[in-house]
Every structure is written in structure tokens, then in C-alpha cells.
C-alpha positions as CSV (number, residue, x, y, z in Angstrom):
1,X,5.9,6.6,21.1
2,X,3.9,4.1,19.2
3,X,0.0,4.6,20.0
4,X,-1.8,1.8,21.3
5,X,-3.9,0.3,17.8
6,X,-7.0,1.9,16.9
7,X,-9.3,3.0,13.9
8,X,-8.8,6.1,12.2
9,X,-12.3,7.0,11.6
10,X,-12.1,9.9,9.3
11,X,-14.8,11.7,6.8
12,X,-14.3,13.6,4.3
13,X,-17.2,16.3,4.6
14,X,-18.3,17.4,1.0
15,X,-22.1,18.0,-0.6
16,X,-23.4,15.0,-2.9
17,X,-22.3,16.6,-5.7
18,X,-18.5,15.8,-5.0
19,X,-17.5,12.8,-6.5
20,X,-18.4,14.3,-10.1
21,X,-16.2,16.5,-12.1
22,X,-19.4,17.7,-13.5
23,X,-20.2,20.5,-11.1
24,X,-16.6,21.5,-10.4
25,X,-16.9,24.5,-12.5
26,X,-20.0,25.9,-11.8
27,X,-20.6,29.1,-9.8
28,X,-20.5,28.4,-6.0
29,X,-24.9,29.8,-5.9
30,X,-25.2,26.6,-8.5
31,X,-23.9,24.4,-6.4
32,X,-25.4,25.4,-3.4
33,X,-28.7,25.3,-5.5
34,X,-28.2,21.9,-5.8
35,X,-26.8,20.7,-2.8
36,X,-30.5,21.7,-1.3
37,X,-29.2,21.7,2.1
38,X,-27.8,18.1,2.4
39,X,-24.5,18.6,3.6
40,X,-26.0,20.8,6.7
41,X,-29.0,18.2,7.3
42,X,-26.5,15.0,7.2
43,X,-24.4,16.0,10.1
44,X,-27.0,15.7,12.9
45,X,-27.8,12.2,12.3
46,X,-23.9,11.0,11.9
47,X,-22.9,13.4,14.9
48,X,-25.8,11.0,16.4
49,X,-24.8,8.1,15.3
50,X,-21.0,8.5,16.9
51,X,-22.2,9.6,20.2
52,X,-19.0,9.7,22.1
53,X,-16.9,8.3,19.3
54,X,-14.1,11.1,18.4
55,X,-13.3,11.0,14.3
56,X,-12.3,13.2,11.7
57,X,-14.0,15.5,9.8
58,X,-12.1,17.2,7.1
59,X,-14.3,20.2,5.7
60,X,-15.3,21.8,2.1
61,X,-14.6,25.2,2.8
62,X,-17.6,26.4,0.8
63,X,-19.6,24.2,3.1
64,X,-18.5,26.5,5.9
65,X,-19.9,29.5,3.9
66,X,-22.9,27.9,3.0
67,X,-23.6,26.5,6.3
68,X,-21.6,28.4,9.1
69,X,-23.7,26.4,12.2
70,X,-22.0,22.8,10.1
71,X,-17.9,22.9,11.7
72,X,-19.7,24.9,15.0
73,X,-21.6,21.3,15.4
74,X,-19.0,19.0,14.4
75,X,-16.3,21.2,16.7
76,X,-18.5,21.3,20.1
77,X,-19.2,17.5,19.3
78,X,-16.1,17.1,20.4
79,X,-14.4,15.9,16.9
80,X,-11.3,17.3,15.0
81,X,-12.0,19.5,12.4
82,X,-10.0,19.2,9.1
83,X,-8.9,21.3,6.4
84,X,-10.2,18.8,2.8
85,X,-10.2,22.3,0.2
86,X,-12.2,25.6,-0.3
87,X,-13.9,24.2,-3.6
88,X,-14.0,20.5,-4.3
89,X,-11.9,19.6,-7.4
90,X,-8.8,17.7,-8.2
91,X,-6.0,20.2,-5.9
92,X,-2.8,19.0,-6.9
93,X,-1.5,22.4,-8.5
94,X,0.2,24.3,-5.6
95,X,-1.0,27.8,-6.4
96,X,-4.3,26.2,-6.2
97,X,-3.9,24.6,-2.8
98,X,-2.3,28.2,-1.7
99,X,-5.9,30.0,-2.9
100,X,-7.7,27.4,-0.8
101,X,-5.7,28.0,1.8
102,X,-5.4,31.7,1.6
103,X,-9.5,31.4,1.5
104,X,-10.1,29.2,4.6
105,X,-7.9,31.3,7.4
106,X,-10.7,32.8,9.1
107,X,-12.2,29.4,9.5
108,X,-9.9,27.5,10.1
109,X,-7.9,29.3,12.8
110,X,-11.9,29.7,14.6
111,X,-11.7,25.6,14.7
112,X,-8.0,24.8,15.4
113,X,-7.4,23.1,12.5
114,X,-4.1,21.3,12.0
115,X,-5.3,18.3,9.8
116,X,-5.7,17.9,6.0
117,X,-6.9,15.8,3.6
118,X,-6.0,16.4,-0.2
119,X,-9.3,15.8,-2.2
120,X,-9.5,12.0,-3.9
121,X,-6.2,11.4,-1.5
122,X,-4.3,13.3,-4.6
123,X,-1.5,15.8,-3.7
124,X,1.8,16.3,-4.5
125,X,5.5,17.2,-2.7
126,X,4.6,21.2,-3.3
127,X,2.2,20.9,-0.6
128,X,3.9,20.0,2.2
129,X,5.5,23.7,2.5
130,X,2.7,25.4,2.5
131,X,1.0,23.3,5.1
132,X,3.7,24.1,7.1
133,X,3.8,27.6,6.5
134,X,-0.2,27.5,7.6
135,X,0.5,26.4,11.0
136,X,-0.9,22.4,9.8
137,X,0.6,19.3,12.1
138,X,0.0,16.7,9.7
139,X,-1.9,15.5,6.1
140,X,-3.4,12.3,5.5
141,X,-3.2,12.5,1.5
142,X,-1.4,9.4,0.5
143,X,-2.1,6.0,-0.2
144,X,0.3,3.7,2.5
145,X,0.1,0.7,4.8
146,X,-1.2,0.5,7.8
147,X,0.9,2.2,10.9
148,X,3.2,4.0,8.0
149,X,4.4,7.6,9.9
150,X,6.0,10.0,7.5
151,X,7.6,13.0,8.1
152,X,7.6,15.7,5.2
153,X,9.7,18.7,6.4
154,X,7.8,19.4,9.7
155,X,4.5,18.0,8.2
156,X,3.3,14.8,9.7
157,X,1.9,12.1,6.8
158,X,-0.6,9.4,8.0
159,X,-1.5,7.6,5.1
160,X,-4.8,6.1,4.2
161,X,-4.4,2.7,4.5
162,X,-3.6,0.0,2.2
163,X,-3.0,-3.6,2.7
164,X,0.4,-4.8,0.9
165,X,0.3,-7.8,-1.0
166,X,4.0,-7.8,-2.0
167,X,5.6,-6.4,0.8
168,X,6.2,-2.8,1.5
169,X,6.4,-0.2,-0.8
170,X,10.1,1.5,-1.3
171,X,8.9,5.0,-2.0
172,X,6.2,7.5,-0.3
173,X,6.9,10.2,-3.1
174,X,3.7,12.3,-3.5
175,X,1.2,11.8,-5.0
176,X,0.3,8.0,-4.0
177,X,-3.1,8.1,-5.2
178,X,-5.8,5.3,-5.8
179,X,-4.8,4.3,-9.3
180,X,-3.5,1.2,-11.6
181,X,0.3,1.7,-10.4
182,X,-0.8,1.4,-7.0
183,X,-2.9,-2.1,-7.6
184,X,-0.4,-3.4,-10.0
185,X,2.1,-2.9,-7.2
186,X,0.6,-5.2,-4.9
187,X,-1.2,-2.5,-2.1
188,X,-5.1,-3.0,-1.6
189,X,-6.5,0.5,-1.1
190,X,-9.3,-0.8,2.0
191,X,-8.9,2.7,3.3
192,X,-11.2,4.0,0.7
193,X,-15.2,4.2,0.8
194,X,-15.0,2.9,-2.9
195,X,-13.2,-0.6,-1.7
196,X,-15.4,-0.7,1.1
197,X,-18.6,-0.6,-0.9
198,X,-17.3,-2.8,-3.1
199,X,-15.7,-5.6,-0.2
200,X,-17.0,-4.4,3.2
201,X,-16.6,-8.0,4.7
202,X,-13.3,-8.4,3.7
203,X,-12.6,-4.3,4.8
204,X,-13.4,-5.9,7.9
205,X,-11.1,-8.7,7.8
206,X,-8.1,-6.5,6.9
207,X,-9.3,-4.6,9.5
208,X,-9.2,-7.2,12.6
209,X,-5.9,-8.4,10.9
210,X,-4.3,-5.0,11.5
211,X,-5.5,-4.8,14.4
212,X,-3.9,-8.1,15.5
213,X,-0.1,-7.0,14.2
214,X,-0.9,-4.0,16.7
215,X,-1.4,-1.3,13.5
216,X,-4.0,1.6,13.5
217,X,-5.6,1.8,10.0
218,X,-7.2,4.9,8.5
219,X,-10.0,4.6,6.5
220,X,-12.7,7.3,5.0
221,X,-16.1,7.6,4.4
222,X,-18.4,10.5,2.9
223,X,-21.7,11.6,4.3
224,X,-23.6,10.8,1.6
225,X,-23.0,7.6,2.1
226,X,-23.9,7.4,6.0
227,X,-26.9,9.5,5.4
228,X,-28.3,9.3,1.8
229,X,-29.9,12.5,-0.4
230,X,-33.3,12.4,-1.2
231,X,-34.1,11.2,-5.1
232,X,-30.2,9.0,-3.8
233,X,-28.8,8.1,-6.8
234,X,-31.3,8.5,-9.2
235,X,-30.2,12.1,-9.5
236,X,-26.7,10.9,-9.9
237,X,-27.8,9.0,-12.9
238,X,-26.1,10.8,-15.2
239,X,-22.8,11.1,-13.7
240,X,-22.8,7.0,-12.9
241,X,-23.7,6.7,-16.7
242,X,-21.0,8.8,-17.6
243,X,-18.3,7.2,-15.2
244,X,-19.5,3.7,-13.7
245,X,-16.7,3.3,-11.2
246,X,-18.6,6.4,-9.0
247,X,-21.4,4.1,-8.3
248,X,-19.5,1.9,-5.2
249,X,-19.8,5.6,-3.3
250,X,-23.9,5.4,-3.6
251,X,-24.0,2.4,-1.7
252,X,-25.2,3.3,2.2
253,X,-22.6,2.1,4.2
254,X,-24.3,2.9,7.5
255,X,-24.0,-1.0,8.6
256,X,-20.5,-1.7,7.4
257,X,-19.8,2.1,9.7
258,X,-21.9,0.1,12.2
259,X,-19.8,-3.2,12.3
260,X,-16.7,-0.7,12.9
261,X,-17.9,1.4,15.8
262,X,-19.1,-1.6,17.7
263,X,-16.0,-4.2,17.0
264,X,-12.9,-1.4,17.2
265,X,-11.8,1.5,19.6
266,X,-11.8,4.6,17.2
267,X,-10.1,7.9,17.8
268,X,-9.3,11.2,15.5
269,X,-6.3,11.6,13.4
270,X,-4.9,14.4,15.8
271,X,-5.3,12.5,18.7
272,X,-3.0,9.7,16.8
273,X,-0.4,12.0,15.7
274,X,0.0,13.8,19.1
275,X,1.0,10.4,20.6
276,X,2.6,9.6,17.7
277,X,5.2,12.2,17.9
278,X,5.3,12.7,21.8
């Protein structure tokens, strides 16, 4: 069955301190230091801001430790809750995804979580098993066009969309991850915050376009950039000095989420793949 077209609203739930490589390796009562309650305080205000809009939410597991009332909001909100990793970092080494996963059972069998999203859309072919194995309906960890539906063993794979310039892609080996291959190959990544702070008008576009050829895109934002940190980014500073292209996921796209929840019906991930596959 194909679904009728809709956004695929879906944030990726992880402190401010996320996009940097920085604080990857510092002990989990650093880090929580730091965050300074963000991640807890954001989710009132976006939970607001949706009202009766259903999206995706796919959690830092260490988030859930920090903050245990954060998935009990998003959950009795009414909105899927998603499996993104225990500890932010790059996750594309499979014993690495198994301790994540290993670490987030209690949790995530408490929220009926089914979905998840690799972090920086990176995984690999490894993974796919030991979703499966964990009881998970589908992944949204690639790079793809619009509408693509993949199967991966029993896993369901719902790309995060990208526009293709030179006609579809031939292979959905993983990882399909935001990179110079990808661009040089003809596929705009509008699915990501970082294009969308960079383009939002012409997200938009895309966007309506899809929506005309009857596709559903996915796209992801951050809650830093629906809500923004105190000192936001001044205390970024050094991390934008050291890598420039983090700055586009500063930028408060609260009108560009604005433009989307009043011009397009949106619905969760799950909700998509259980018509998807009925």
C-alpha cells in the first residue's frame, strides 16, 4: 500500500553539545555539566509548538538517564519515540551499535520503540541484523529520494530525503551518508537541518514539488535549533572556529518548522511504515 503523501517530520533529540566531536569522549557527568539542563527544558516548548502534530523523536539514550521525565513527555504527547544511540558519536562500528543497544533495553522496550536513526544518517550493512534481532521495524539512516522503501532483511529503510538531479541512484548499499560522493552524484540532501539552514526557501520548494509527484519526504531537525541554548552559539564558538560547516545547525529554524506545519500534513515515521507495508 502506498501511503497517501505526507511530511516526515522527524527530530533527532540530542543536547547542544552534539554536533561536535569535541565532547564525544568526555565522561557522561561532563557532559551533563554542560548540557545545563537544555535538552529537558527544550522539549516543552517544541511538544508546544506541534500541538496535535505526530513526528519523530529519536532519543540520546543518555538523555533518558539524565532526564527520565524527557521520552515520558514526548511518549504521552502522543509522538513515536526513536532509538538515535546511547552516547552521541559517530556509530558505524557494529560492536558499538550492539553496546548501545544492549544499554538502552530497559528504555526502550518502556516506550515501544521500533524506529532508529543512525547518528549524522551514518551506518553501515552490519546493522541491520542487530536491529532485527532487537525487535526494530525500520531505520531511517540513509541518504535516498523521496518515497524510496527499502527492505534490509526484515528491517524497513526510509531514507532521509534527497532530491536527484541526475536521476535515481543504482545502489542503496550502506552507509549513504551526507558527503562529496553523494553531491557529486547528483542527489541534494534537503532532508538535512544543515541544507535547510543553508536554503530553507528552496527546502520548501522541493518540498511542495514532492508533494505534487504524490512522494512523502523525510526531513530532520535538532532541538537546538527549534529552541536555542542560552549564550546560543557564542559558546559554540570554538567548535564553529574549528569546523565552519557546523555553523548552518545554529541557525533557529523555528519559521522555516513553521512554514512546514502550516503548508503540509505531517505524520511520524511508524505511522508511514505501518501503511507502507500493510
Amino acid at each position: 500500500m502506498t501511503p497517501s503523501p505526507r511530511l516526515l517530520l522527524t527530530i533527532d533529540y540530542e543536547s547542544w553539545l552534539a554536533p561536535s566531536r569535541r565532547y564525544d569522549f568526555l565522561a557522561p557527568e561532563e557532559r551533563y555539566a554542560l548540557d545545563e539542563g537544555f535538552a529537558r527544558d527544550a522539549a516543552d516548548p517544541i511538544l508546544e509548538k506541534l500541538r496535535d502534530i505526530k513526528a519523530s523523536f529519536y532519543l540520546v539514550g543518555e538523555l533518558v538517564e539524565w532526564y527520565p521525565e524527557l521520552p515520558q513527555k514526548i511518549f504521552d504527547a502522543g509522538h513515536e519515540v526513536g532509538f538515535h544511540c546511547q552516547v552521541h558519536r559517530p556509530l558505524t562500528i557494529v560492536a558499538d551499535v550492539e553496546h548501545d543497544l544492549n544499554a538502552s533495553v530497559e528504555w526502550r522496550k518502556k516506550y515501544k520503540v521500533h524506529g532508529f536513526r543512525a547518528p549524522m544518517i551514518n551506518t553501515v550493512e552490519g546493522v541491520y541484523p542487530l536491529l532485527e534481532k532487537n525487535e526494530f521495524t525500520y531505520s531511517s539512516s540513509l541518504y535516498g529520494p523521496a518515497g524510496t522503501v527499502l527492505q534490509k532483511g526484515k528491517i524497513w529503510e526510509i531514507p532521509v530525503s534527497t532530491f536527484p538531479l541526475l536521476g535515481p541512484p543504482s545502489s542503496f548499499h550502506a552507509p549513504r551518508r551526507m558527503d562529496l560522493p553523494l553531491v557529486l552524484g547528483g542527489e541534494f540532501p534537503y532532508g538535512s537541518s544543515f541544507i535547510s539552514g543553508m536554503f530553507p526557501k528552496t527546502v520548501f520548494k522541493i518540498i511542495e514539488k514532492e508533494f505534487k509527484s504524490g512522494r512523502s519526504p523525510v526531513i530532520f531537525l535538532h532541538p537546538y535549533e527549534i529552541v536555542s541554548p542560552t549564550r546560543w552559539p557564542a559558546r559554540f564558538a570554538r567548535d564553529l572556529l574549528a569546523n565552519p560547516l557546523l555553523y548552518p545547525f545554529t541557525f533557529n529554524k523555528t519559521s522555516f518548522l513553521n512554514d512546514l506545519l502550516r503548508n503540509f500534513p505531517v505524520s511520524s515515521v511508524e505511522a508511514y511504515v505501518r501503511e507502507a507495508t500493510q
